[in-house]
N, C-alpha and C positions, 0 to 999 in steps of 0.2 A: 785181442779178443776175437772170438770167433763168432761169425756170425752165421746163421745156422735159417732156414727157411725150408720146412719141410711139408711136407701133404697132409698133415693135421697140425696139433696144439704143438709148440714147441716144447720139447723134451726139459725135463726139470732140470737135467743137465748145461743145457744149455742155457747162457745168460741172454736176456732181451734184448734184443738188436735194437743198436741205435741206426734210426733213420738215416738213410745214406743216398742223397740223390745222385743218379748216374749219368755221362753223358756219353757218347761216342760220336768219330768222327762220321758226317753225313754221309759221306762217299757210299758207306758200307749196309750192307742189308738189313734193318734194326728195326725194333718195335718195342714201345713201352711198354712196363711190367708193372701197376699198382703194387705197392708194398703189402702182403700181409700174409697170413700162413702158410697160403698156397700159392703157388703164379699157375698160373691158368692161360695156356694157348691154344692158336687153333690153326690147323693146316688147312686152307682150301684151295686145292690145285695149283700145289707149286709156288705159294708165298705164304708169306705167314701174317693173320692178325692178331689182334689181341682181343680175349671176350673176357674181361674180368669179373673179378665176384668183390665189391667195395662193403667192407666191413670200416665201422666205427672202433675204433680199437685207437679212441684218445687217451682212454685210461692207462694206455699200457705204452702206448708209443708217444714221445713227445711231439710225431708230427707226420708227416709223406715220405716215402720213400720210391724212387722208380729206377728200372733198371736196364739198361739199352745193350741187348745181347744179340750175339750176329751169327748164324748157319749159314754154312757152306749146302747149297743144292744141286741136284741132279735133275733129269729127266722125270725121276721114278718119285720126286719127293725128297725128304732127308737122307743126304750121304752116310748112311748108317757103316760105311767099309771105313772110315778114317776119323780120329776123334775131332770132336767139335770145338774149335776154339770161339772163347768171348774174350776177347780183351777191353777192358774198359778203366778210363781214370775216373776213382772215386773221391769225392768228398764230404766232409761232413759240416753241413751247413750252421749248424749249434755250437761244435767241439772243435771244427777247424781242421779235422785230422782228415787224413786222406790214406787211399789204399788200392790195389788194383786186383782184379779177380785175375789168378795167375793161371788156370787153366781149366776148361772145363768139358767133359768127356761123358761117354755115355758108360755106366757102371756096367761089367758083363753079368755080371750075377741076375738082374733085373731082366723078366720077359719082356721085350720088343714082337709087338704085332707089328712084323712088318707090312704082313697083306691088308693091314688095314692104313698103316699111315702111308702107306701107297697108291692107295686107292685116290681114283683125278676124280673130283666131285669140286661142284663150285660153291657149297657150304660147308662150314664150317666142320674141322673134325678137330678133336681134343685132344692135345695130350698133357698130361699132368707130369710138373718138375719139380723135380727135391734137389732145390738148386745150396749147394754149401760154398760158402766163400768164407776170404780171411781176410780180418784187417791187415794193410800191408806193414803196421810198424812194427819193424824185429821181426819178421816173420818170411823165413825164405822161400823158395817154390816148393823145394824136395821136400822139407820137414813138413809141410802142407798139402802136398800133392792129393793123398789118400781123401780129404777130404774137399778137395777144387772136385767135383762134378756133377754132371749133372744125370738125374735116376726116370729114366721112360717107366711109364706103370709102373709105379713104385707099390707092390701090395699094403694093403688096406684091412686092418685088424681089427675085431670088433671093439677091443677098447681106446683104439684112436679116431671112431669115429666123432665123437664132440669130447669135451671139457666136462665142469661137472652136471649134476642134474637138480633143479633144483623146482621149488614148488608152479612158479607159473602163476598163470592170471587169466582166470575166465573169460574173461573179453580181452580182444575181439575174438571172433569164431575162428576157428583156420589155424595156420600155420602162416607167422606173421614174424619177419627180420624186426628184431629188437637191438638194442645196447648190448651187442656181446654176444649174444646168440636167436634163438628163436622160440619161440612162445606157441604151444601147441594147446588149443582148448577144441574142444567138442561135448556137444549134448546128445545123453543117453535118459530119458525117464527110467526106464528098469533096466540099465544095466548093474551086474553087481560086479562084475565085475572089468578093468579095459588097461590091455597095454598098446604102447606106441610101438609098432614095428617100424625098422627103419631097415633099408636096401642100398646096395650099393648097384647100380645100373646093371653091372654084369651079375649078380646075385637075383635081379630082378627077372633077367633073362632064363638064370635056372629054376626061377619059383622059388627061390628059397630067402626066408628073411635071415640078414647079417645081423641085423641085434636085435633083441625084444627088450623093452622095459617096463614091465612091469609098475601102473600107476595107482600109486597109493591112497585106498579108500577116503580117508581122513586128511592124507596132509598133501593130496593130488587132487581134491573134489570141493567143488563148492556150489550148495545145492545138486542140481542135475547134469553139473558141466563135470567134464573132468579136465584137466591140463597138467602142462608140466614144462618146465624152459629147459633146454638143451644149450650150455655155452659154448662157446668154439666148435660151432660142427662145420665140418669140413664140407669143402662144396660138391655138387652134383650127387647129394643126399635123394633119396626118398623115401618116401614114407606110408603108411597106414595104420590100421587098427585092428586089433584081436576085442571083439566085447562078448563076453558071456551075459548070459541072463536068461529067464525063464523061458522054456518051450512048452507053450499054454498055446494053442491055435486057436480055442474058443474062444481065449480073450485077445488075442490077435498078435501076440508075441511070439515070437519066431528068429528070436537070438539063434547065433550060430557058430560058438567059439572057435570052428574049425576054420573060418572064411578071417581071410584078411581085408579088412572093407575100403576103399576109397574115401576119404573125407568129403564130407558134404560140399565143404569151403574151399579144395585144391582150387589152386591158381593154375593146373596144368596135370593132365592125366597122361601117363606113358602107358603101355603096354607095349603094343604090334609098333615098328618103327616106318612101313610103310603099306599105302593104303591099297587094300583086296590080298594080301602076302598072310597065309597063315602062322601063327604062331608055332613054337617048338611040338612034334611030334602030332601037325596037324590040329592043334587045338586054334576052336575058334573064339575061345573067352579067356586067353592067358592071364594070368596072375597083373591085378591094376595096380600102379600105386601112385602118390601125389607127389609134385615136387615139391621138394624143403626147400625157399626162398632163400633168397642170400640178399642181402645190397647190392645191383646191381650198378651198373653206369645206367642213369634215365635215359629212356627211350628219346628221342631227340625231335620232339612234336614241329620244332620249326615257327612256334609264337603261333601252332593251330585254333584255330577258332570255328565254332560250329556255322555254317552256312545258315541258319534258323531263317529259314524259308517260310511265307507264311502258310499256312497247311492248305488253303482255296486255291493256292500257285503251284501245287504238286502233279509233276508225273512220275509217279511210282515205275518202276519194273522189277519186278520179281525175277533172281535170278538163281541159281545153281552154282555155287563156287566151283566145284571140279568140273560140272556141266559145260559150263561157258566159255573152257580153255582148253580141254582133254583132248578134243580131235586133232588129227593129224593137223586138219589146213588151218588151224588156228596160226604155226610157228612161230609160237611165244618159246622163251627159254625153257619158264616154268611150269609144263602143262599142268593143266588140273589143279594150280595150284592159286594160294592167296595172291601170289606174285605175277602168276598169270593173267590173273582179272586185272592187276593194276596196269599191266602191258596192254591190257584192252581198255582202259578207262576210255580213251579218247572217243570209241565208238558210240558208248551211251552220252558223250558231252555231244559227238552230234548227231545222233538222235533227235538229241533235244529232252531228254529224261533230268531230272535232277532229284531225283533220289530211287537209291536201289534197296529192296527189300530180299534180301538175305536167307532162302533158304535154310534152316536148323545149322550151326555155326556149333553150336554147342557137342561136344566131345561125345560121339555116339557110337555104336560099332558097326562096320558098313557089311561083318560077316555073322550077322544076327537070324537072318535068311539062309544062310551057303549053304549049298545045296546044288547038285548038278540039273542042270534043264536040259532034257535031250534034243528039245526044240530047237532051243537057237547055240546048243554045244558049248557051252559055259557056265557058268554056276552065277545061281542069282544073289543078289545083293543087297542090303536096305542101301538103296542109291541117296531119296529123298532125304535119308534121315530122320526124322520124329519118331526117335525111340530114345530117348535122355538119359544119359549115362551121368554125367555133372555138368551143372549149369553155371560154375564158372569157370571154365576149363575152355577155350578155343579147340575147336576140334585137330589137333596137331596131324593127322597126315593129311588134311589140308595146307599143311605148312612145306616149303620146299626142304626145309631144313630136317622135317622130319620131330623124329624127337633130341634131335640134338640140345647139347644143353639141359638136360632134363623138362625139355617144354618151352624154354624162355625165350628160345628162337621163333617158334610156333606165334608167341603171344606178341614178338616185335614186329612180325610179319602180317599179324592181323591190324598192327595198331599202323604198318606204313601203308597198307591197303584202306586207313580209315585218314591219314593224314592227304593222301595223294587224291582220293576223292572229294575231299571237301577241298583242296589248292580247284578243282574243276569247280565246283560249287556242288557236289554231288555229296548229300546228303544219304547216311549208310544206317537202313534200319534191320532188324532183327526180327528174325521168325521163330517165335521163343513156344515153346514145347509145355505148360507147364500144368497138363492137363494129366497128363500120365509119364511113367519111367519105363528103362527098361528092361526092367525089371521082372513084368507080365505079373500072370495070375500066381497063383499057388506053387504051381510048377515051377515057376522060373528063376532064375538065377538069385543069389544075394550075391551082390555087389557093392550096397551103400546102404542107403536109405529102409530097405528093409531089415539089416543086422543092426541099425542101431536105435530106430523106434517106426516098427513095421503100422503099430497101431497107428501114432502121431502123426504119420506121413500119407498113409494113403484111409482112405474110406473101406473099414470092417463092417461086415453083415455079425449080429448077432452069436451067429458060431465059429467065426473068423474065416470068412471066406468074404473076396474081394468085389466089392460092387466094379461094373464094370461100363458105366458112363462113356466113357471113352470110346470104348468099343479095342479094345487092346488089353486088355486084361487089368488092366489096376486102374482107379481113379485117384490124382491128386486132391489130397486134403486141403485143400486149400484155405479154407478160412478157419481152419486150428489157428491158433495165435504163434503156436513157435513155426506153421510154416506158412504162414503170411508173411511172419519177421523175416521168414529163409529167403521168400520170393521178393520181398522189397532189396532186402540185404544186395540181392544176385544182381535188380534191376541197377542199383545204385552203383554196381562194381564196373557194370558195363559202361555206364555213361561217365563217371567221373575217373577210373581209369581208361577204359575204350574210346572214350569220344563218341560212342555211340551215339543216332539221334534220333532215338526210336523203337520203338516193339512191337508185331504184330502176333499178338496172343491166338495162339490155335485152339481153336476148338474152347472159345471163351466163356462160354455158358458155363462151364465147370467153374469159371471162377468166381459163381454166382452161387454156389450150392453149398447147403449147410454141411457142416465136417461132420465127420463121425461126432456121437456122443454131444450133438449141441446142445448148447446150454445155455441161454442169456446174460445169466448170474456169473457165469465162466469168464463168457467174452465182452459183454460188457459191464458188469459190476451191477449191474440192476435186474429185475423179475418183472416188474411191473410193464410187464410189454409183449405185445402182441408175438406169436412164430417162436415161444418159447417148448424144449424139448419137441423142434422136428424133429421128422425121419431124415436121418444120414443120407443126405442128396437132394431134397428139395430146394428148388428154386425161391432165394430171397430177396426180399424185396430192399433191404439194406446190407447191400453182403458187406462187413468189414476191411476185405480185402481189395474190393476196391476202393472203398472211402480210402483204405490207409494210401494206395497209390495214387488216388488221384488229389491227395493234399499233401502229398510229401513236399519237402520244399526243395530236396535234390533234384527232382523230377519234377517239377516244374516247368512249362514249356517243353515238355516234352512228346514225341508223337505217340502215341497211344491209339493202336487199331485193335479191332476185335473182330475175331472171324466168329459171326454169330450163326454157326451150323444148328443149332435146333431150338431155335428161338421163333417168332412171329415173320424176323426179316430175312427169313431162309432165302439168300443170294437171290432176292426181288428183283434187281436190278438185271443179274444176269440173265435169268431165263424170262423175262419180261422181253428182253432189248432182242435174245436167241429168237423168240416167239416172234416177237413182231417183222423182225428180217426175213423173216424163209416165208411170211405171208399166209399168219393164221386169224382167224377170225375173231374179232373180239377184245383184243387187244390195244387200239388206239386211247384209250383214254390212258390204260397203264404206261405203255411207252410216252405219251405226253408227261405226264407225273414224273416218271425217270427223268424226262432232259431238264425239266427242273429241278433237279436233286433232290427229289424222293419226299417231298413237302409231309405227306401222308405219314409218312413214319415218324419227322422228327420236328416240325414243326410245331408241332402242338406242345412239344417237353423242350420249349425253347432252344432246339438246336439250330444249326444253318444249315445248308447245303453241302459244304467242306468236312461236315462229320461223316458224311456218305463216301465210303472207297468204291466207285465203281470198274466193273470187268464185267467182261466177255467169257474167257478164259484164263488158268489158274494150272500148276503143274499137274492137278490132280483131274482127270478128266480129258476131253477132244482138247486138240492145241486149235488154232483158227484156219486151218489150210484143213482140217480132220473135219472141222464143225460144218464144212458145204460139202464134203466130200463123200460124207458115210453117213447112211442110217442106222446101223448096228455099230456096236464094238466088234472090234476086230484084235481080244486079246490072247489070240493064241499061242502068241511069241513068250509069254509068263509061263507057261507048262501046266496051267491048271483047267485045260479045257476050255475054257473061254467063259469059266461060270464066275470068275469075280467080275467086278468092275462095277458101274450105275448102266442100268438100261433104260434108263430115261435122260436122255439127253437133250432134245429139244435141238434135234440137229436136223439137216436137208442136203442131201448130194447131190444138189438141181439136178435130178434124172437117171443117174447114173453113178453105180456104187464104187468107191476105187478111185486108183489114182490114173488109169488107162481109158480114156473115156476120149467120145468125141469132141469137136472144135467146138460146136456150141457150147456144151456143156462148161467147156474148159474158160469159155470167155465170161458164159452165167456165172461160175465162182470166182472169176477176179471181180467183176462187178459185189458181188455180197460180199466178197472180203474186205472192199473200197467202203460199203455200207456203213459194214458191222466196225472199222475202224474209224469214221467219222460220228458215227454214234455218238462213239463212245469218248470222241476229243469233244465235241461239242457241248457234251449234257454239264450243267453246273454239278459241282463235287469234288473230288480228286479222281482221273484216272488212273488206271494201272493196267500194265502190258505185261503179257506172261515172255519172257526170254524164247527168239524165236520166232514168235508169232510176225514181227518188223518183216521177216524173208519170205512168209510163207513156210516155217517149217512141220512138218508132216510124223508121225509116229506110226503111221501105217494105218491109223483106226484102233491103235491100242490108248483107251481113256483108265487106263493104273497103271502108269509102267513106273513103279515104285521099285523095279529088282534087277533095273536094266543098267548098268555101267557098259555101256555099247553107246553105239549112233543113233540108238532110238531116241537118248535123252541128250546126245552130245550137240552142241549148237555150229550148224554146219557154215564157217567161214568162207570157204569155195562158194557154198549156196549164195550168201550175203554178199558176196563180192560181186559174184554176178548177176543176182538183181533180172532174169529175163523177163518178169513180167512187171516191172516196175514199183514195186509194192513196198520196197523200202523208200525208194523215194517219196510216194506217198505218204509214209509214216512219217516221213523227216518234215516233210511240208506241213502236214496237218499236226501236227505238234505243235511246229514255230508259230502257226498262224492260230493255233490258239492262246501261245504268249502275247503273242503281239494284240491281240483282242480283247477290250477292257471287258467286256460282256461275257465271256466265256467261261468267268473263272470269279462271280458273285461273292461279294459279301454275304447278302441275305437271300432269300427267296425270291424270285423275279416277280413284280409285279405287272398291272396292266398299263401302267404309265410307260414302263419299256418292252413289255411284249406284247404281242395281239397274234392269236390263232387263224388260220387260214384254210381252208379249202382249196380245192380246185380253182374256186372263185374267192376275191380278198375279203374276209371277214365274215366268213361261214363256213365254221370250220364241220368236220362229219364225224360227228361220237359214234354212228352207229352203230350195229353190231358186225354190218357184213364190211366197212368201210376198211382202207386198207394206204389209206393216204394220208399225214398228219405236214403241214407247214405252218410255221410261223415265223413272222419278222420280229426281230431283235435291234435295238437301239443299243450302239456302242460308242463309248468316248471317242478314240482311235480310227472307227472304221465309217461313221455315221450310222450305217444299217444293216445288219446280213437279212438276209431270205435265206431261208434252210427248208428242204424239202424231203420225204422221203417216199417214195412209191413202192410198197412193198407185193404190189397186184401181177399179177403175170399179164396186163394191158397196158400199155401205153395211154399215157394222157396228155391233152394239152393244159397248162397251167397258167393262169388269167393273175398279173401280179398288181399289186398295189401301186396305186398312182402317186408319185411323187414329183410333182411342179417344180420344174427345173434339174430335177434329177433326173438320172436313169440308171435301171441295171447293169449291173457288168459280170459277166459267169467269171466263178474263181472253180470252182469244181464242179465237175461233172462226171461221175461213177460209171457212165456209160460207157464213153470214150475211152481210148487204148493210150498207153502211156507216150509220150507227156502231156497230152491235151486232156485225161483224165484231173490235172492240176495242172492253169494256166500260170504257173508262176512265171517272175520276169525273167528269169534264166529261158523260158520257153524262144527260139530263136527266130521262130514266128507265130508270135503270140497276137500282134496286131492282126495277121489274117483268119486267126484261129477264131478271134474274138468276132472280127468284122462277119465272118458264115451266119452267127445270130442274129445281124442287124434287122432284117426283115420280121425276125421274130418281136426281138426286143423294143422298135420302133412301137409295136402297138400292145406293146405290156404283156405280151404271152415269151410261156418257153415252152417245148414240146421234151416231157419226160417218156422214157421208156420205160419198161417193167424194170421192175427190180431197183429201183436206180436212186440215188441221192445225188443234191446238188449245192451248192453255196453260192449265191447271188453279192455282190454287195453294192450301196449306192455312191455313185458316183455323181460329180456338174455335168449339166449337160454341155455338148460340145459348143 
């Protein structure tokens, strides 16, 4: 009997292989093959793995089959000049029979891309085998020859791509690996009509779809879903959608049968294969489509388990996936990439950071901007990302891999960069977009969400034009009920497939605002209640959409941040803390409030302290080495004159504008970058550090560089390594010493039992208006007591400290001082002489501050 394994469904000619496990002698070059329609390998540089595609196929096969076959290589990759033998002894473990594959060869007939299985890359490159063998009994080599081998690209026919087609099943949403094949559902309100387009990679590269099927109103539809199950589809499928339906703009419908859409629900978006590289013929939006899952081998998590940190013990850092790796001096393997950040984990483990917030991760297009800049002689780029293309899609040319795989490389590579951070204890949040697409106004592209229910999804103005909340041309509908369900669905996919642990929702307030066409009776089954039939976009005071997320039970424990840009608490903490540092009038009481985590705002609605994310600086805006240095923006490097950006920033270039200043100046902004850093470890709440900011890194004075794939945004490793003005290690100390500090990092709100306000003098502290000096002592488990002081006045003072019987102070920092006497930590190697210079002061309860300056005291026995 002939056994027969081809690159789709086996031929009705052919009879069903029995399971035949294979072994080979170890000596020899070999790699296992799962058994099933297709074997699937992969060349990267010069050996060979295996990335299989594991289908359930119990019904059909009594059991496993593997196969251990051995290429001869060269320099160049496969010896494609000489035929390829596998020899192997087989058996069959059910039937007892045995057989040998007598020769296996590469067919001529069949196109060989050479240039590409030659190509040295150290991921993954595919080739697909149409491997035919014969049972050995009775069966000679000659009389078997024509079919022992094995077929490179084997073409791929529209009706070999799946098995039959058959009705499907509304739930769940997506394109989801079933019993035999795959199960395609998606929701249309008014579509009338939707077929499944399906692509084969290189069909996907020419824009053109390899099948259409046409799904059937009545026995493909239930309710507003449509589906349909596909059996045996062969792997490295993908897919989309054709939906007709009305084009009524006044009622907000804007079907578009010519577009092939993206599924809402892709598990992996392909187009461009690498990131800033145009697409065919220069096009910057090529043709998108989803990948069609398969069974894969599970990702190999290693018994991972979430770090769940408790959220009062957080330091956040905000960082840049391609940002943080891309520059030269980084010399990671991976630049720019998922892999790359995990080659840097160790940096933020000492830092002292334990969780990283994740700039837009979600699948966005980075040439949505492109466009030449004669400024800076390169074409600009959406760097930042927050323009959402699919929210459950890893953004693949983040991935080294590319779109290899159809994506599934992409999504192993986000998942070993979430596994490898929590092995640190490094907890990995998400800066999730779900405010707006990218969709834009009127004008812009259909891609998903707008070709298959334009109305449902975003916020329509009465003659269907796009409200624009956002400020980016469309606002997400949020609290509709089918895109609530969308947004939990996406939350849920992330945490319990990603291990995600965490979300920071942009531009949160939208998730606050009534949908289009609200309705009470709609969304909650009742009338009788207040905010019925608002206007599309007002602020509620019960918005659904967070009720639903914040009692999900998936989501549970989970970190949940809101960036509330035009709410009451518009970033209080930052320009409060910006304010009070550079030494403006009026300010002490608000800066007091902040280092208590923000009492004013949330104590009253029962929160703590820990609900407060506070910062300084944020990608969007001056980074901290920008914020002493420049009074203006300085965004001329964008090419738009310098008229975008905020011109209110709440910044001070002690004196002098620029980065070319003199020695005073230069020493005034290590002192305030020492401040503004201590600030902000100190205050109860959670901190957060924008990437960067640890070295002192600089943008020139440009506060938007949203378009810059350059050194503007790139995080300079040379800079960090060398460290000349000491300012990382600063960051690294004031971190730890604020773990190490039971006081730092509160339960609740600090009371008077363990803090008491200070003045110049102990326990008269100055509200005033013109005042410009705020201290108080803090009672801590660990440390006994800190004294924390700030002097934001351009005088010097002497400072009269509180008397403690039997104790005395001891300086742990001092902001004035030039590094390492800036932080006397024990590594300092004359720390005891540094410390003894104070004696004379300290002996009688004073310290003498300088302008500008902050300091850490803490109590010590006396001697």
């Amino acid at each position: 009997m002939a056994l027969r394994v081809g690159f789709g469904a086996c031929s009705a000619a052919a009879p069903l292989p029995t399971p035949l496990p294979v072994a080979v002698p170890a000596d020899r070059l070999s790699f296992p093959v799962p058994f099933y329609h297709c074997l699937q390998f992969a060349l990267p540089g010069g050996r060979f793995l295996i990335n299989p595609r594991k289908q359930d196929l119990s019904k059909r096969l009594a059991g496993s089959c593997q196969c251990k076959l051995v290429f001869p290589m060269n320099d160049s990759g496969l010896n494609l000049s000489k035929p390829v033998e596998a020899t192997a002894r087989l058996f069959n473990s059910f039937a007892g029979a045995s057989g040998t594959v007598q020769r296996v060869k590469f067919l001529p007939k069949c196109s060989v891309n050479t240039e590409y299985l030659r190509s040295r890359t150290s991921f993954n490159r595919r080739v697909n085998l149409q491997c035919l063998a014969s049972n050995a009994a009775g069966t000679s080599t000659a009389s078997r020859s024509s079919e022992n081998v094995v077929c490179l690209n084997p073409p791929v026919g529209e009706e070999s791509l799946s098995g039959e087609l058959q009705k499907g099943s509304p739930l769940p949403f997506g394109a989801t690996a079933m019993d035999g094949g795959v199960n395609f559902s998606v929701h249309s309100n008014g579509a009338t009509a939707v077929s499944l387009c399906l692509f084969t990679e290189l069909d996907l590269q020419k824009g053109q779809v390899t099948k259409e099927i046409p799904l059937d109103p009545i026995f493909n539809r239930t309710g507003n879903v449509w589906h349909i199950f596909l059996s045996e589809v062969v792997p490295n499928l993908l897919y989309g959608y054709r939906v007709n339906g009305p084009l009524a703009l006044e009622e907000g419908h804007r079907y578009n049968p010519r577009a092939i859409l993206v599924d809402l629900y892709a598990k992996a978006v392909i187009s461009r294969g690498k990131y800033g590289e145009l697409g065919a013929d220069g096009n910057c939006w090529p043709q998108m489509a989803g990948m069609v899952p398969g069974f894969e081998d599970e990702f190999d998590w290693e018994g991972d388990l979430p770090p769940r940190h408790q959220q009062k013990d957080l330091v956040i850092y905000e960082m840049h996936v391609r940002g943080f790796t891309q520059h030269s001096s980084s010399k990671v393997v991976y630049p720019g990439t998922y892999l790359g950040l995990v080659e840097k984990l160790g940096h933020l483990k000492e830092l002292g950071v334990n969780a990283i917030e994740l700039m837009p991760i979600h699948e966005f297009n980075e040439l949505e901007y492109y466009a030449y800049n004669p400024v800076m002689g390169d074409h600009k780029k959406n760097f930042w990302g927050y323009s959402t293309i699919n929210y459950f899609s890893p953004m693949t040319r983040y991935a080294a891999s590319g779109i290899e795989n159809c994506g599934c490389e992409a999504i192993n590579e986000f998942k070993l960069l979430v596994r490898e951070a929590h092995k640190l204890g490094i907890e990995v949040l998400m800066d999730v977009v779900f405010n707006h697409t990218a969709e834009g106004n009127e004008m812009g592209p259909t891609i998903s969400f707008r070709g298959f229910d334009n109305h449902v999804y975003y916020m329509i103005a009465p003659k269907g034009e796009f409200y624009n909340y956002s400020g980016c041309g469309n606002t997400f509908n949020c609290n509709h009920p089918i895109v609530r369900h969308f947004i939990v669905d996406c939350l849920r996919y992330w945490v319990t497939e990603m291990h995600v642990d965490g979300f920071r929702f942009d531009l949160a307030s939208i998730l606050t605002r009534a949908s289009s066409l609200w309705d009470r009776g709609n969304v909650f089954g009742r009338t009788d209640m207040a905010e019925d039939n608002l206007t599309t976009g007002t602020p509620l005071s019960e918005p659904p959409l967070i009720d639903m997320i914040s009692n999900d039970p998936v989501l549970r424990g989970i970190k949940l941040i809101a960036e509330a840009w035009d709410t009451g608490g518009l970033y209080q903490f930052r320009d409060t803390v910006r304010s009070f540092i550079k030494g403006t009038n009026g300010m002490v009481g608000s800066f007091a409030s902040c280092l208590c985590g923000s009492p004013h705002l949330y104590q009253e609605g029962g929160r703590k302290p820990w609900h407060s994310v506070n910062f300084i600086t944020a990608h969007d805006g001056f980074t901290l080495a920008d914020l002493v240095s420049y009074n203006q923006k300085h965004n001329n490097a964008n090419g738009e004159g310098n008229i975008d950006g905020e011109s209110h920033n709440s910044s001070w270039n002690c004196g002098e504008e620029g980065e070319l200043v003199s020695l005073p100046v230069q020493r005034l902004r290590q002192r305030q970058l020492r401040n503004f850093v201590l600030a902000l470890m100190i205050s109860q709440g959670v901190p957060m550090i924008t990437m960067g900011d640890e070295y002192g890194h600089t943008k020139g004075g440009n506060n938007n560089s949203y378009c810059h794939d350059n050194a503007i945004n790139y995080f300079r490793w040379d800079k960090e390594k060398a460290d000349p003005h000491g300012l990382k290690r600063f960051t690294d100390l004031i971190i730890d010493f604020r773990r190490q500090s039971e006081a730092l990092g509160l339960e609740d709100f600090p009371t008077a039992e363990r803090l008491q306000w200070h003045g110049t003098s102990p326990n008269i502290p100055d509200w005033s208006e013109t005042s410009r000096f705020v201290a108080f002592t803090l009672v801590d488990a660990k440390k006994k007591e800190l004294y924390i002081a700030f002097n934001a006045s351009h005088e010097p003072v002497m400072v009269s400290l509180p008397d403690r019987p039997g104790f005395k102070w001891q300086p742990v920092i001092d902001t004035s001082k030039i590094p390492p006497y800036d932080f006397l930590s024990e590594d300092v190697s004359d720390r005891v002489t540094a410390i003894a210079q104070y004696k004379h002061f300290l002996n009688t309860n004073t310290y003498p501050m300088l302008s500008y300056t902050s300091i850490i005291l803490v109590l010590v026995l006396e001697d």
